[in-house]
C-alpha positions in Angstrom: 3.3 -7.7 40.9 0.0 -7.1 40.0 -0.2 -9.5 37.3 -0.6 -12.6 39.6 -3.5 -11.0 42.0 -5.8 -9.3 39.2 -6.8 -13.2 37.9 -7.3 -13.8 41.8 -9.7 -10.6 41.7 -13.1 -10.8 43.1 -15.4 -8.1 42.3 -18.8 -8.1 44.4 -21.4 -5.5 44.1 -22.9 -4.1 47.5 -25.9 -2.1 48.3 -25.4 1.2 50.4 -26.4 -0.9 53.5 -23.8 -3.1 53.1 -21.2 -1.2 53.5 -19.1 -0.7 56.6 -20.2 2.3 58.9 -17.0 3.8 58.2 -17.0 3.8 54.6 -20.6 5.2 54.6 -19.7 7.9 57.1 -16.4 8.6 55.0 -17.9 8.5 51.7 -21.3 11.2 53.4 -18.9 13.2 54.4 -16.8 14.1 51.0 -17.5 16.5 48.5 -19.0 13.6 46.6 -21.8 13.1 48.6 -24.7 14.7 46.7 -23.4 13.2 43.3 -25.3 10.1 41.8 -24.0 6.5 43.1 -23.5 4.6 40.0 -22.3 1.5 41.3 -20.8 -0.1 44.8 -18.2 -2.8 44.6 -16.0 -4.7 47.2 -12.7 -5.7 45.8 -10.6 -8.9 47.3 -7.9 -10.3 46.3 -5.1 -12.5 48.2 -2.7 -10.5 49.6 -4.0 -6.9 49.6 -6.5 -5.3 52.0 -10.3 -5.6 50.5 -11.0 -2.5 49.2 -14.5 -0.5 48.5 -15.0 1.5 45.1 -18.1 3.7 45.2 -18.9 5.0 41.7 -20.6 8.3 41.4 -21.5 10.6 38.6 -22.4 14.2 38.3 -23.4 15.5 34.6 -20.8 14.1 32.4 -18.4 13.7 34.9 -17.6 10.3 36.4 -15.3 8.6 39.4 -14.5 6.1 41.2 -13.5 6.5 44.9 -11.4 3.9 46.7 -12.0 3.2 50.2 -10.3 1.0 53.0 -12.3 -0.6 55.3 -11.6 1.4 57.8 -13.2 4.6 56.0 -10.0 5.9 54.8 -10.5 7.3 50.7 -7.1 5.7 49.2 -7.9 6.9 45.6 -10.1 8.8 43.7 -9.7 7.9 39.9 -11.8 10.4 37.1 -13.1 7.5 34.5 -15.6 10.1 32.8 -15.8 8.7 29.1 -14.0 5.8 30.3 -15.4 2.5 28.9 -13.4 0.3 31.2 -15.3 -0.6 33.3 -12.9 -2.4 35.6 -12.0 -1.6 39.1 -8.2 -2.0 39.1 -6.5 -2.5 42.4 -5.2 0.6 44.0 -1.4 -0.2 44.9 -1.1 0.1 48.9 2.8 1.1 49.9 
């Protein structure tokens, strides 16, 4: 399924003030809030929800967190040592 919608992928980076109020006040409230944010990225693609990965490191330890845009954390993926550095679409049932 996937195949079709990741070469329809959009990948934009955001700044933290561009995010929706309910992703900031989702993301301030995890246990990831005092870790370093790497990198902010909005994910579209055709026919799934946009989606908002917030990147965040803490010594060598390294994640990407999913959101919806409705604040709700639909993944958290450990990438530490990871060179990929591509945000792959989290499958929505």
């Amino acid at each position: 399924m996937y195949g079709s919608i990741i070469r329809q992928l959009t990948e934009t980076e955001l700044l933290w003030n561009n995010l929706p109020g309910t992703v900031q006040t989702s993301f301030s409230a995890s246990e990831y809030a005092g870790w370093k944010i790497e990198e902010i990225v909005l994910l579209e693609y055709p026919v799934v929800p946009m989606q908002f990965v917030i990147e965040v490191e803490k010594g060598n330890a390294e994640y990407q967190l999913f959101y919806s845009e409705e604040g709700g954390l639909l993944q958290t993926k450990d990438v530490s040592g990871n060179r990929d550095d591509t945000h792959w679409p989290v499958k929505l049932d």
